[in-house]
Legacy VTK file of the C-alpha trace (Angstrom):
# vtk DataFile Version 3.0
C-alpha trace
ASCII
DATASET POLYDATA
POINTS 157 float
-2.368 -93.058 -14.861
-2.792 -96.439 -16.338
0.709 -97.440 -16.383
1.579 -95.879 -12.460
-1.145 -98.004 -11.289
0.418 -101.273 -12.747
3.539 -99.990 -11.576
2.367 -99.426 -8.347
0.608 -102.924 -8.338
3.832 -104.584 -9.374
5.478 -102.845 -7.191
3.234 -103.543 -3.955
5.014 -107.332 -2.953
8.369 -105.342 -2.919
6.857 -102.770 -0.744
7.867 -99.755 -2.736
7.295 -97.989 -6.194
10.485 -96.674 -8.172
9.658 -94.006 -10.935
12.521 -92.402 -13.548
11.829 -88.672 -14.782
13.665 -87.033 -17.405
14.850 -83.914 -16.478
12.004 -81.034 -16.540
9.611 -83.799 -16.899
5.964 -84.199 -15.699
5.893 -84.790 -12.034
2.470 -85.795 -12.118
2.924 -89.463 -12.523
5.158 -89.597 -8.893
2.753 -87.751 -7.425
-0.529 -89.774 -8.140
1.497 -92.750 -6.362
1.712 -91.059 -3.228
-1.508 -89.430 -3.470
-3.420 -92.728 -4.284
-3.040 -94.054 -0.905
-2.632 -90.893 1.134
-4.683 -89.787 3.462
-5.300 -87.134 6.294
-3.499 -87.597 9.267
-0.185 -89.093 6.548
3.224 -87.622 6.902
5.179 -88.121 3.626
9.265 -87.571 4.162
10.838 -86.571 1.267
14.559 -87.124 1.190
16.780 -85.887 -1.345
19.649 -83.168 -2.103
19.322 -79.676 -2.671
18.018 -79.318 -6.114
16.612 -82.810 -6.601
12.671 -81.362 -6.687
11.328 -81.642 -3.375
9.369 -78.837 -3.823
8.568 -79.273 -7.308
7.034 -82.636 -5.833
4.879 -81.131 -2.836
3.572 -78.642 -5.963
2.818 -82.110 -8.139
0.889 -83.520 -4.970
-1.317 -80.542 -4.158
-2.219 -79.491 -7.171
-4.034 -83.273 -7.369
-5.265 -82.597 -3.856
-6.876 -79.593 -5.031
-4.822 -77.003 -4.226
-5.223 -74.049 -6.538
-3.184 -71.338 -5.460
0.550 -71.132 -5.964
2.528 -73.802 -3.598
6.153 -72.176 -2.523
8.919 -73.045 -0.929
8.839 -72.887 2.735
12.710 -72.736 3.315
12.266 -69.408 5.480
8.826 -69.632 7.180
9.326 -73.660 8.021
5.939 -74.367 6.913
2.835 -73.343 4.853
-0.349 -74.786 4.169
-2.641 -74.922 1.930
-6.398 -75.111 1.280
-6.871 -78.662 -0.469
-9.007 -82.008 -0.501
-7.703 -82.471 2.771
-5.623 -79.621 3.298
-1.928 -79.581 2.492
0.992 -78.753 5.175
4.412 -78.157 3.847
7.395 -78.193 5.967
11.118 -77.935 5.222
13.068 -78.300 7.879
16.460 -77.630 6.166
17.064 -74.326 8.025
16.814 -76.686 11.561
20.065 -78.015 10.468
21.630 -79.840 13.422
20.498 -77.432 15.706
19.156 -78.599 19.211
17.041 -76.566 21.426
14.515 -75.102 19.071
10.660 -75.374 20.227
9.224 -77.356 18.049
5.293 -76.726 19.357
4.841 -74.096 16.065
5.512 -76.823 13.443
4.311 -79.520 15.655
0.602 -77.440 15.096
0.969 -77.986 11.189
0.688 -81.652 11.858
-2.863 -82.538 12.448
-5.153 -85.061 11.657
-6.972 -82.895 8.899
-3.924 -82.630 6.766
-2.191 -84.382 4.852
1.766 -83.207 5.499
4.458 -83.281 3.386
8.446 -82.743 5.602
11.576 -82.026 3.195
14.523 -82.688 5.082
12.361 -84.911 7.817
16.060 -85.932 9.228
16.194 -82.071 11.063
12.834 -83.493 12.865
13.436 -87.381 13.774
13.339 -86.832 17.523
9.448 -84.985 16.979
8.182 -85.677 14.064
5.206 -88.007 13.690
6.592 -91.698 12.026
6.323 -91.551 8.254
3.265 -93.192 6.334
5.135 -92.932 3.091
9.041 -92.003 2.456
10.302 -90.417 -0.765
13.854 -91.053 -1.568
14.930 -88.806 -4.223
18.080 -89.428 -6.222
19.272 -86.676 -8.866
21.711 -87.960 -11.968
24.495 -85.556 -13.317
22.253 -85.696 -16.718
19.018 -84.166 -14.506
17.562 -87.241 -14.582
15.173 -88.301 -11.303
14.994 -91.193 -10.041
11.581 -91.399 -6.833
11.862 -94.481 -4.821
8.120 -94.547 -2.866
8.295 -96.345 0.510
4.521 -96.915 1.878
4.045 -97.551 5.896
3.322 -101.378 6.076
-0.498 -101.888 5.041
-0.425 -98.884 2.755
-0.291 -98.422 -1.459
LINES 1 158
157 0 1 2 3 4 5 6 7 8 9 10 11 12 13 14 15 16 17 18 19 20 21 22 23 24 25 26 27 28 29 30 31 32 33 34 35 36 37 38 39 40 41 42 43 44 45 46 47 48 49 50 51 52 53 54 55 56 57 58 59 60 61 62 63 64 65 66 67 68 69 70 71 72 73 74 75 76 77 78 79 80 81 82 83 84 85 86 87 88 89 90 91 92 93 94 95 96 97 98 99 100 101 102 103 104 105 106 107 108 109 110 111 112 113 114 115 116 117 118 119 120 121 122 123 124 125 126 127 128 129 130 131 132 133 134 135 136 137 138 139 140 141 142 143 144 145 146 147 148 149 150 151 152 153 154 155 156
């Protein structure tokens, strides 16, 4: 916790936080960054290929938000949540794809002000999705190897 916090500090005049994971490894450090500064009402994008741990990250995040029961996927459904410290939406918007035309009202009701929401694949939402108070940009080595590059809203972290 000790050394995110510097890193986040450090980190602060450049506006974002950059944190390497070994592959399997504890997520727990990426997620206190985002969580230290969240908020309800935040929308956190996370951005990253198939496989890279979006997922794995939204589990990482509620579990510190106090979210005891098990955190899946929402690939099929579009969105869960969860019963945290605020409560926990999770969205994945992959199975939008390009596709216009859908009503949007039923995930648009996952985003309130009690939550705290986090949107995998926030691209298949840009024209009505709320703005993002954090971004996650998620790159994925050959070797497994993460690499989370944290992007606060200006004012935030």
């Amino acid at each position: 916790m000790l050394a995110v916090a510097a890193a986040v500090a450090a980190a602060a005049a450049d506006r974002f936080v950059m944190i390497t994971v070994a592959d399997g490894g504890d997520l727990t450090p990426v997620a206190e960054a985002i969580c230290s500064a969240a908020q309800a009402g935040d929308c956190v994008y996370l951005h990253g290929p198939i496989g890279a741990g979006k997922t794995t990250l939204v589990q990482a995040c509620a579990r510190l938000l106090g979210v005891s029961e098990p955190v899946t996927s929402p690939t099929f459904a579009l969105a869960h949540v969860y019963d945290g410290t605020p409560p926990v939406a999770h969205l994945d918007l992959y199975r939008l794809g390009e596709a216009t035309g859908r009503d949007t009202a039923d995930l648009l009701a996952y985003l309130t002000e009690d939550v705290i929401a986090f949107v995998e694949w926030p691209e298949y939402g840009s024209n009505w999705l709320p703005a993002a108070t954090c971004s996650v940009e998620i790159g994925l080595a050959a070797d497994g190897v993460r690499q989370f590059a944290i992007s606060p809203a200006a004012g935030r972290l």
